[in-house]
N, C-alpha and C positions, 0 to 999 in steps of 0.2 A: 830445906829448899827456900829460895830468898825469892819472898813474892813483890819485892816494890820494886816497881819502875817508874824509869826517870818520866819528872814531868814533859811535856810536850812542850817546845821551846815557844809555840804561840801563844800558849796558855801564862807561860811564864811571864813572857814579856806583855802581857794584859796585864796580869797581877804588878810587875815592874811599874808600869807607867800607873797605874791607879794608885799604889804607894806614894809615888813620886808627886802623882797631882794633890794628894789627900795633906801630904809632907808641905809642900808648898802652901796650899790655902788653907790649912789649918790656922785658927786665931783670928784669922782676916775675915772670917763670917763670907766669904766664897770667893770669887774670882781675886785672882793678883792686883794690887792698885796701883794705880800710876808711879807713884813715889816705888814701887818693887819692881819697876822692869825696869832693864838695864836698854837705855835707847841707842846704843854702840849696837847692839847685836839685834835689836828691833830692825832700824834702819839693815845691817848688815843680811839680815835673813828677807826681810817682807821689801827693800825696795830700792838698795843698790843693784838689782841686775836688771833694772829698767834704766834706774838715773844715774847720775855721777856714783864714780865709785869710793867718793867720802861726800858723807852729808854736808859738811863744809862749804862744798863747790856747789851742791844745790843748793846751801842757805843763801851763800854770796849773791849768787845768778838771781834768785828766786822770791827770797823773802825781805820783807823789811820789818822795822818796829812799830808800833802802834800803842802807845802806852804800855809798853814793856813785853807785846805780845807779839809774836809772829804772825803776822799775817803775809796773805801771796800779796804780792807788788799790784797796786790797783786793784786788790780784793779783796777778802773777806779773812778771818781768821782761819790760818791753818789746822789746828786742831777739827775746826768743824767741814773743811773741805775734807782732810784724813779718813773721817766717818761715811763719808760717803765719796769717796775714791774711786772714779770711773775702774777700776783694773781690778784693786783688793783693799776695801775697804777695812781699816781699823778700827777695833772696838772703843769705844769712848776712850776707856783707860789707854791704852796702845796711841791716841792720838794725842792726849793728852801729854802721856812720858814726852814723845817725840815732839811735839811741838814746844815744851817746855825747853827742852834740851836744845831744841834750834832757837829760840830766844836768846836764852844762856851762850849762844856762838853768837849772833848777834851784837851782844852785848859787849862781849870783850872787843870788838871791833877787831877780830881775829888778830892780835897783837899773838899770838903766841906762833901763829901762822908766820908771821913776817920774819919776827926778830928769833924764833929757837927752830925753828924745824930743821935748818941747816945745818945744825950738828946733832940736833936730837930727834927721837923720833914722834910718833903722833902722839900729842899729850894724854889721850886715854891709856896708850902702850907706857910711855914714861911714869905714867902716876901710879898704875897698877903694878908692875915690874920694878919701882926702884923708892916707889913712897910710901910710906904708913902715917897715920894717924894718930896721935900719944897723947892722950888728954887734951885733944880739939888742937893739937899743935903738929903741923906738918911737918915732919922728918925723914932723913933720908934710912930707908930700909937697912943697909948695909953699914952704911957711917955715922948713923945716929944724928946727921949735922941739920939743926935747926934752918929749914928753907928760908923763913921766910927773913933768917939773918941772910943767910946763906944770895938771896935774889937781891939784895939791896945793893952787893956789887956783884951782880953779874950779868953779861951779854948787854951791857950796856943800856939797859933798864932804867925809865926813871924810875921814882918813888910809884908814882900812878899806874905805870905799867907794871910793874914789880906788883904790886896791892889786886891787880887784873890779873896776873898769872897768879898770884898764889891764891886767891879764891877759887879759881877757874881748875886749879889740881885739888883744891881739896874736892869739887865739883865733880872732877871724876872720879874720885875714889867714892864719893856717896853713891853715882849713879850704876857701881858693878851690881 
């Protein structure tokens, strides 16, 4: 007679997700740190279904630079309004990822927005789906073709602009 029975699928998925969190912070002496969240899916879960539906359009509208940091327009730095966010306030790290990342848009002076979106798609989608990384040199996943030869004639890119997108994809490949 066969006496085990199946675990309880509530039980299970407790055990699941305490793997999972144990999996994650393991090394990093406890919580995930800024530099490990991916701010595409931060923005996408905790505060595109309030605001624009790419952080982009809120950076544009919203933010400006301040010695390389984001800050709101006439205010104060975004990282420390994020922590205490009248709706759902993010945790230090969480404001931190995100507000970095919105500087990082800032900064390219959204060149990739202007000149590529109209044949390609959003640079997070593009770099993750079609780039790798090969000894700190960006290439193309499937073609092997060195970008950052590859961008010096393309889409009508200066050199500077060209030097802005390809830092800006290797950017998103660091922040999956």
């Amino acid at each position: 007679m066969n006496t085990w029975k199946r675990p309880q699928t509530r039980h299970l998925g407790m055990v699941t997700l305490a793997v999972a969190t144990l999996a994650l912070t393991a090394g990093t002496g406890g919580p995930l740190r800024a530099a490990e969240i991916d701010p595409h899916a931060l923005y996408e879960t905790r505060c595109a279904s309030c605001h624009e539906a790419h952080a982009r359009d809120l950076a544009k509208a919203t933010l400006e630079l301040k010695d390389n940091v984001a800050h709101l327009k006439g205010g104060g730095p975004l990282a420390e309004f994020l922590t205490r966010h009248p709706r759902r306030a993010l945790s230090a790290d969480e404001a931190a990822a995100l507000a970095t990342h919105m500087a990082a848009m800032l900064q390219t002076g959204f060149i990739y927005q202007e000149k590529c979106t109209g044949c390609h798609d959003r640079a997070a989608v593009l770099a993750r789906r079609e780039l790798i990384e090969r000894d700190g040199v960006l290439v193309g996943r499937y073609t092997g073709r060195n970008i950052e030869e590859f961008l010096a004639n393309h889409g009508r890119l200066t050199a500077d602009e060209a030097a802005t997108v390809l830092s800006m994809l290797h950017r998103q490949l660091r922040d999956q």
